[in-house]
C-alpha positions as CSV (number, residue, x, y, z in Angstrom):
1,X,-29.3,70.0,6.4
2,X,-28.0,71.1,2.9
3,X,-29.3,69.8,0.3
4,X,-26.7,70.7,-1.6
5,X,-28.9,72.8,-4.7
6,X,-26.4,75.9,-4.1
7,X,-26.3,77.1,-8.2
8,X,-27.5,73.8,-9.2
9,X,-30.2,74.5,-12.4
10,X,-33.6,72.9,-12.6
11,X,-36.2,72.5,-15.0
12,X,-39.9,72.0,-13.9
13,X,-43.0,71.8,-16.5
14,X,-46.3,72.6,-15.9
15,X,-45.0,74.2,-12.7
16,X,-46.3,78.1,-12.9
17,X,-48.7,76.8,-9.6
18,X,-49.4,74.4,-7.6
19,X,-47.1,71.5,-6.6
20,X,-45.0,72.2,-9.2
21,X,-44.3,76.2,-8.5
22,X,-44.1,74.6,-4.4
23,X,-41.0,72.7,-5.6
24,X,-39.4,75.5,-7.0
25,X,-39.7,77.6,-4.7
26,X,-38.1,75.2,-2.2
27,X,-35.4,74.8,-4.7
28,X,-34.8,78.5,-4.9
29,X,-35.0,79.3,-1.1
30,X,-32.0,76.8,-1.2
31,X,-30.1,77.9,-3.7
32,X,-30.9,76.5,-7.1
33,X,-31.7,78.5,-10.6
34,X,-34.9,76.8,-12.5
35,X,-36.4,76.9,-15.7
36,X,-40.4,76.7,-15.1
37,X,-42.9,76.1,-18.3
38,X,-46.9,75.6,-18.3
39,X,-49.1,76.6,-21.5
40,X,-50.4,79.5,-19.8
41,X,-47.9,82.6,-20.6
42,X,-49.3,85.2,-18.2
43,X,-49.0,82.6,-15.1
44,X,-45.7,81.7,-16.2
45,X,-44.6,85.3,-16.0
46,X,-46.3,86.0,-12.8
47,X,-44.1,82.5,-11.0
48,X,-41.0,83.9,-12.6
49,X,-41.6,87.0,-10.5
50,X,-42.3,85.2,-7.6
51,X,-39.4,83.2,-7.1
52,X,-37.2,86.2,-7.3
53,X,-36.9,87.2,-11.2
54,X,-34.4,86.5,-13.9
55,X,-31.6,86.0,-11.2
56,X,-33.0,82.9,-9.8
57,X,-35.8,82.0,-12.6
58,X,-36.5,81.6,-16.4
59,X,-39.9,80.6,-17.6
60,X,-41.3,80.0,-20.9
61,X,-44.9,79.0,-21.9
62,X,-44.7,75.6,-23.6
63,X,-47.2,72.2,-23.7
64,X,-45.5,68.7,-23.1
65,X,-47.2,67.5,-25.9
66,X,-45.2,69.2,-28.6
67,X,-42.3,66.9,-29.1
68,X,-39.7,70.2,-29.1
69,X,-40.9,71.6,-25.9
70,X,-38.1,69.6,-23.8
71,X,-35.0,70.5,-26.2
72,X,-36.3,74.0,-25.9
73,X,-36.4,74.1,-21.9
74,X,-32.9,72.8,-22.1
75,X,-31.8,75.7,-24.8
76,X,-33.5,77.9,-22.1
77,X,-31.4,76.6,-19.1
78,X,-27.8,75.9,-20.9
79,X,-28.6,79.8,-22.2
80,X,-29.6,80.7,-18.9
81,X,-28.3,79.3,-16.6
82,X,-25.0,77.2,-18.3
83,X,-26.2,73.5,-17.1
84,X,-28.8,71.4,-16.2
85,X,-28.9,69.4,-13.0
86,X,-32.4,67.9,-12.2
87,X,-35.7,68.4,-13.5
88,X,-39.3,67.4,-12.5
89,X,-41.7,66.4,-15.2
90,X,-45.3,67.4,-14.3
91,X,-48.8,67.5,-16.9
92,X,-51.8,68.3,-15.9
93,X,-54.4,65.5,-14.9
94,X,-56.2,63.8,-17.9
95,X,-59.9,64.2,-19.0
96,X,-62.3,62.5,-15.6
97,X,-64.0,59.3,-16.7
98,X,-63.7,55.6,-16.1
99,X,-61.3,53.6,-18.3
100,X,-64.4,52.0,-20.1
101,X,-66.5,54.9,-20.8
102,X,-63.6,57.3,-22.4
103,X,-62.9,57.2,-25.9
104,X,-60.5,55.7,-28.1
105,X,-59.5,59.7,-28.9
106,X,-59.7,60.4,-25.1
107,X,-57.2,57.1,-25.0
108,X,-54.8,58.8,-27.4
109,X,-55.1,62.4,-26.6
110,X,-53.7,61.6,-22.5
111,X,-51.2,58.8,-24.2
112,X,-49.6,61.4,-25.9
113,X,-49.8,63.9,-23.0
114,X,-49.6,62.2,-19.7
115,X,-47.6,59.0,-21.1
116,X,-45.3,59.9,-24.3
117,X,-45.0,63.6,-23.5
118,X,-44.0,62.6,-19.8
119,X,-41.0,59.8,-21.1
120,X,-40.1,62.4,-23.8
121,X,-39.2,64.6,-21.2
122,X,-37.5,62.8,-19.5
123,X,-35.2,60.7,-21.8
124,X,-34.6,64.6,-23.6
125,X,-33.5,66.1,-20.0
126,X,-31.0,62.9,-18.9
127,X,-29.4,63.3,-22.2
128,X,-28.6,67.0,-20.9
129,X,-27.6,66.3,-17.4
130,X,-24.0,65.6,-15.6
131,X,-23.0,62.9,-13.3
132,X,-25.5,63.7,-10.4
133,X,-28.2,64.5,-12.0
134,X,-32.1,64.2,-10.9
135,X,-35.5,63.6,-12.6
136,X,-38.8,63.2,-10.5
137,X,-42.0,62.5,-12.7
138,X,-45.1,64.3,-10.8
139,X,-47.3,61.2,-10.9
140,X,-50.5,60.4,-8.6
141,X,-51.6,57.5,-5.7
142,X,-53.3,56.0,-8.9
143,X,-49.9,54.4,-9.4
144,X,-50.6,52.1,-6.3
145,X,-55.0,52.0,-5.9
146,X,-57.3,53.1,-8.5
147,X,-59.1,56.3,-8.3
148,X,-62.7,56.5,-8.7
149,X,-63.6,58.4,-12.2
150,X,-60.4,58.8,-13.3
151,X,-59.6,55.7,-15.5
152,X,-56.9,57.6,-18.1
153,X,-55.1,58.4,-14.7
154,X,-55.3,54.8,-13.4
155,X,-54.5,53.6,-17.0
156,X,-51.4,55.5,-17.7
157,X,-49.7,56.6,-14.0
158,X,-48.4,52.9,-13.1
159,X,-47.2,52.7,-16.5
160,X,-45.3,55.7,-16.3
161,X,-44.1,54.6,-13.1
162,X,-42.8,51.6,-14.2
163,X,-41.0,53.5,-16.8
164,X,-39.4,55.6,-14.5
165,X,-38.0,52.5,-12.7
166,X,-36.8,51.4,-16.2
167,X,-34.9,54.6,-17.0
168,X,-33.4,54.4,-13.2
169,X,-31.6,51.3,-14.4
170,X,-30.1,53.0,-17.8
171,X,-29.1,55.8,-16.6
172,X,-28.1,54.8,-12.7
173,X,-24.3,54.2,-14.6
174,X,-24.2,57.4,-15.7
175,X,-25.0,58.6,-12.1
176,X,-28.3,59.5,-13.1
177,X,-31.0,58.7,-10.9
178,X,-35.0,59.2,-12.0
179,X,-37.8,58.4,-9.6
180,X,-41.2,59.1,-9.0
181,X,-43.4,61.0,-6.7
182,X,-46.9,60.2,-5.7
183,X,-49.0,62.9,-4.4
184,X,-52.2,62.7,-2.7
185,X,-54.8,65.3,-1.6
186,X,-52.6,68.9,-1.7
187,X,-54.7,72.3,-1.6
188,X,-53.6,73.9,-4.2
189,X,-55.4,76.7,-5.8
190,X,-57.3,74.2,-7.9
191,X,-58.3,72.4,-5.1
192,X,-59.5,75.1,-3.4
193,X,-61.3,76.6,-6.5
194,X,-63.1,73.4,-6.4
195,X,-63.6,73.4,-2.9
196,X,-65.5,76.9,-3.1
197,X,-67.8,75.7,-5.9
198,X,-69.4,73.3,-3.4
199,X,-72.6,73.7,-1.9
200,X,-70.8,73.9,1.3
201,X,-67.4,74.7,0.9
202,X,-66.1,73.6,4.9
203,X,-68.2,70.8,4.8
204,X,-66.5,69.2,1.8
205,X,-63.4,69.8,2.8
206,X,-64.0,68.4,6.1
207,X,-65.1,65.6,4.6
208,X,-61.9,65.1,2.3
209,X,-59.6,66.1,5.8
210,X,-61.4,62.8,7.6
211,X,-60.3,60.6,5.3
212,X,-56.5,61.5,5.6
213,X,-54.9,59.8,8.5
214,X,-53.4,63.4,9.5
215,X,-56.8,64.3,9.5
216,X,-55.6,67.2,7.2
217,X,-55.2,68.4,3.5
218,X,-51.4,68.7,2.6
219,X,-49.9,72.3,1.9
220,X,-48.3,72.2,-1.5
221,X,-45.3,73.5,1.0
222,X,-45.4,70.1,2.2
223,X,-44.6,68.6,-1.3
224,X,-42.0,70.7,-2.7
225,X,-39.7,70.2,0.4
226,X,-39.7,66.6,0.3
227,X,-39.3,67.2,-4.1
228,X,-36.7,69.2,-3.2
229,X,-35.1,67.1,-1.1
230,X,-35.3,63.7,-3.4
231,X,-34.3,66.1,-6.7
232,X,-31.2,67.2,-4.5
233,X,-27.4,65.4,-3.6
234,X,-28.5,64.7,-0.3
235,X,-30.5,62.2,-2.0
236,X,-28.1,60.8,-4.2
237,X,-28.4,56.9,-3.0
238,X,-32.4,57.3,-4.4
239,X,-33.2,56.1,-7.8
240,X,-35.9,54.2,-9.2
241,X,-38.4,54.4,-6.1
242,X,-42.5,55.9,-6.1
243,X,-42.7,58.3,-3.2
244,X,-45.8,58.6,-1.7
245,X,-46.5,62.2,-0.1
246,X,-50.2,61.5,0.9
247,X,-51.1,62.3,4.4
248,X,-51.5,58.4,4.8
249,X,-53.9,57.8,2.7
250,X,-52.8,55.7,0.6
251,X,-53.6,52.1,1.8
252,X,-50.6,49.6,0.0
253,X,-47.3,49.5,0.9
């Protein structure tokens, strides 16, 4: 199929690894220019590489939380690149706790990360976009069941995914579509750093595996193509929808 991405330009935060760099590099191998950001400068260099350098990539290092980080990620792709087609708004996962234990700082701190930072995004990027553009917010299966320990995560996700579906309406007549994407258990470097600081490494991530209907953990290959795909024209009837890429897992409809 073509997706269509063919010189089409992206932007995708907190994307220098992990499910984030796996979407861009599915956009690339079809086509597309992106503009990648995470807070870490050397990683973001290193990703830049790997998709291919300056021809096909632009990266910058930049936190969500500052409120100028999206206009300058659009600078960086109109400069670039000339437009801005699609983008997919990704933070990192807030602080591990349940919702009653965290603090009221903890509270505000992820609010203005996860939640604000996340909309921010968003609503800056649509503004920049054409007929036909795309925005996917990286959000988690917290959106549809809780997730044991991590209450900021169950507090905030089905917000933002409710927002999402908001935004889907005010921007669907401008031919706009935002959506959101659910992932569940990927093995990204992260997961397997974690994985090797186990007492026994294979063990826990059988353990994980069993749970998964596929009886398997995703490849972060596995995401970007179907992130790809829904941030692409070949999607363009699909606006305002959560997207579970899970494995299974996830036990609601």
């Amino acid at each position: 199929m073509d997706l269509g991405l063919a010189d089409r330009v992206y932007i995708l935060t907190g994307a220098s690894r992990g499910l984030g760099f796996a979407t861009a590099q599915a956009l690339v191998a079809d086509g597309a220019k992106v503009v990648i950001s995470s807070r870490d400068p050397e990683r973001v260099a290193d990703a830049v590489a790997d998709l291919g350098g300056s021809e096909h990539a632009a990266g910058v290092a930049a936190d969500l939380s500052d409120p100028a980080t999206p206009r300058d990620l659009v600078d960086l792709a109109t400069e670039r690149f000339g437009r801005v087609d699609g983008a997919l708004v990704s933070v990192g996962g807030p602080t591990p706790g349940t919702a009653a234990s965290l603090t009221d700082d903890q509270w505000r701190d992820a609010f203005d990360t996860v939640f604000l930072g996340s909309v921010r995004a968003a609503r800056t990027f649509a503004s920049a976009m054409p007929e036909g553009g795309a925005i996917g917010l990286v959000l988690s299966t917290s959106v549809k069941t809780p997730l044991a320990g991590l209450g900021l995560s169950n507090g905030l996700r089905p917000g933002l995914a409710m927002a999402a579906k908001d935004m889907a309406d005010e921007y669907g007549p401008r031919g706009i579509r935002v959506l959101s994407i659910l992932p569940g258990r990927f093995m990204t470097d992260r997961s397997r750093e974690l994985f090797a600081a186990a007492d026994d490494p294979a063990a826990a991530t059988a353990e994980v595996s069993a749970r998964i209907p596929l009886r398997r953990i995703g490849e972060p290959a596995e995401y970007g193509r179907v992130a790809a795909f829904l941030l692409s024209p070949a999607a363009s009837y699909v606006t305002g929808v959560a997207v579970t890429v899970d494995g299974g897992s996830t036990r609601t409809l």
